[in-house]
C-alpha positions as CSV (number, residue, x, y, z in Angstrom):
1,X,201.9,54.0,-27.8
2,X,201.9,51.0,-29.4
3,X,198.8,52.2,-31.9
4,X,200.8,54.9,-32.6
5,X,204.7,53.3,-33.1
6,X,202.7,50.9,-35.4
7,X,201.1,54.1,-37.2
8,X,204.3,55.5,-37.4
9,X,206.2,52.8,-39.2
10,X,202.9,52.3,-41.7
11,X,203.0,56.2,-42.7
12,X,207.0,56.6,-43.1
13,X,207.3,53.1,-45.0
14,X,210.1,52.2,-42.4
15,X,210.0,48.8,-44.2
16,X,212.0,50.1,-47.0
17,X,212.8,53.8,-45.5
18,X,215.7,53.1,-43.1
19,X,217.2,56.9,-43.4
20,X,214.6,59.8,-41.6
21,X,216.2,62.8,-43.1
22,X,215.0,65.2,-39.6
23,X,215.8,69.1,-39.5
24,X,219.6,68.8,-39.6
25,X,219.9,65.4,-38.5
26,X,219.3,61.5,-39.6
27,X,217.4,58.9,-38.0
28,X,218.7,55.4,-39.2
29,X,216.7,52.5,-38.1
30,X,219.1,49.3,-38.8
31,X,216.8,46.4,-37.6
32,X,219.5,44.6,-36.4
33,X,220.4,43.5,-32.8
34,X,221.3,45.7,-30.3
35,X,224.6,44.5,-30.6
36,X,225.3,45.2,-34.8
37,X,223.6,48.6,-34.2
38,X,226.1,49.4,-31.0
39,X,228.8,48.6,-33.2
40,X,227.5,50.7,-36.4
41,X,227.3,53.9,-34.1
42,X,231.1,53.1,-32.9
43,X,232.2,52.4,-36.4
44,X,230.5,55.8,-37.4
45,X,232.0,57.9,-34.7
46,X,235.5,56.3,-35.5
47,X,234.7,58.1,-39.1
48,X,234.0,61.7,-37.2
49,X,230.0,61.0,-37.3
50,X,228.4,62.1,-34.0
51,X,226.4,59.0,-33.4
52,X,224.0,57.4,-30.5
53,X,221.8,54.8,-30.2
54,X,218.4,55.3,-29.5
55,X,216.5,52.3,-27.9
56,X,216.4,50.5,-31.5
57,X,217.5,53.4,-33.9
58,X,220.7,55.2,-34.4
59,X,220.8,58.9,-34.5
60,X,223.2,60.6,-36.4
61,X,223.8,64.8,-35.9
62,X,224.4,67.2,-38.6
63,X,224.4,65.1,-41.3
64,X,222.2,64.4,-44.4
65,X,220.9,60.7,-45.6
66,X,223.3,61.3,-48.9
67,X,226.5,62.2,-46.9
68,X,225.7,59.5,-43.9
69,X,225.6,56.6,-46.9
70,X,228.9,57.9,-48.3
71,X,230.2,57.7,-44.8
72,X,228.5,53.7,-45.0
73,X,230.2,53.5,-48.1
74,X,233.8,54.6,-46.8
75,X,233.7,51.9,-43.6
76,X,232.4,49.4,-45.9
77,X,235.3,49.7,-48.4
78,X,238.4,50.3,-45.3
79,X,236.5,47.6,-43.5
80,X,235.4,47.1,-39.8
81,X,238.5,47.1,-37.9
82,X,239.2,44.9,-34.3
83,X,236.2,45.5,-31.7
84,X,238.5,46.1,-29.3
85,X,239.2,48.8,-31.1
86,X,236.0,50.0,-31.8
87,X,235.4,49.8,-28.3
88,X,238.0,53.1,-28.0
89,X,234.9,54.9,-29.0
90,X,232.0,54.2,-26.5
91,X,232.0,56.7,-23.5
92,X,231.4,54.4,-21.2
93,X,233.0,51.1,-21.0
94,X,232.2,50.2,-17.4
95,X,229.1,47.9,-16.9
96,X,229.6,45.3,-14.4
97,X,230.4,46.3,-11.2
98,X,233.7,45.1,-11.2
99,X,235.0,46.6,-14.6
100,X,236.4,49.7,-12.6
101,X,239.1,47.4,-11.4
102,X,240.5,46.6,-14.8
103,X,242.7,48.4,-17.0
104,X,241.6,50.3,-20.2
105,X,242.9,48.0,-22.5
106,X,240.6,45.1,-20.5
107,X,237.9,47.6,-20.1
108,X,238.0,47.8,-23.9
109,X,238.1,43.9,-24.2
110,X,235.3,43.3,-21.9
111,X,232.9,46.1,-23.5
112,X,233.7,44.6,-27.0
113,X,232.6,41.4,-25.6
114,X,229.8,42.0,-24.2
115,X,228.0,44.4,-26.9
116,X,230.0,44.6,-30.6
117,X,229.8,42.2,-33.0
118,X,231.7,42.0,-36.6
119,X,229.6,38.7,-37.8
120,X,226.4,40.1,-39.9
121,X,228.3,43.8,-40.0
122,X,229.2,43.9,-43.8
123,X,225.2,42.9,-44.3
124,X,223.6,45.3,-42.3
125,X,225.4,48.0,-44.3
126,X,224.4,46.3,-47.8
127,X,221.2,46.7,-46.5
128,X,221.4,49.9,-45.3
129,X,223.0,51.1,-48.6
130,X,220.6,49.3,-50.5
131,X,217.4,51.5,-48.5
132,X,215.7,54.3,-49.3
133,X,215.6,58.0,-47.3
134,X,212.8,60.0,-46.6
135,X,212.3,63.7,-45.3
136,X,210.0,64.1,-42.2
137,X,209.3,67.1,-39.8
């Protein structure tokens, strides 16, 4: 698997190709920390984007490359709000065993702690807006 994930980012340029425009949907690959990419998939589905994270890549549903950097474009220009209140956008908030116990608003505290992160966030999307897209499947 590893052969072929190193095959993979050779054939589809994913040094410079950070947008995988697939079927109806969009691949982005943000080489960032788990926690910059966690907090690019809640900024996106603040904005209406359906957005997950993938292991290391973010996937983005019924969407083009084109209208997904517009999208980068709007959050970079309103700017990355509170994580706290990012956090109003995972699904699940509880991940230490004691986090049922808590109210939303410290649920929302403690998620945003543990896995968003504003410093490096304005970059990542520079970068991001600064890469190419490519068709595939």
């Amino acid at each position: 698997m590893i052969k072929e994930g190193r095959k993979a980012y050779r054939d589809y340029h994913l040094d410079r190709h950070r947008f995988l425009q697939y079927g109806q949907d969009v691949i982005v690959f943000p080489w960032s920390g788990a926690r910059l990419a966690q907090t690019m998939v809640l900024a996106l589905r603040r904005e209406g984007a359906k957005a997950s994270i993938e292991n290391f890549a973010v996937f983005v549903e019924k969407t083009s490359a084109a209208d997904l950097k517009d999208l980068l474009v709007a959050i970079k220009e309103q700017g990355l709000p509170e994580t706290d209140e990012l956090a109003r956008e995972a699904r699940q908030l509880q991940s230490d065993r004691f986090d049922r116990y808590l109210i939303p608003y410290h649920q929302r505290l403690a998620f945003s702690r543990r896995f968003l992160v504003r410093e490096g966030f304005a970059e990542l999307i520079d970068d991001l807006l600064a890469a190419d897209a490519v068709t595939v499947g």
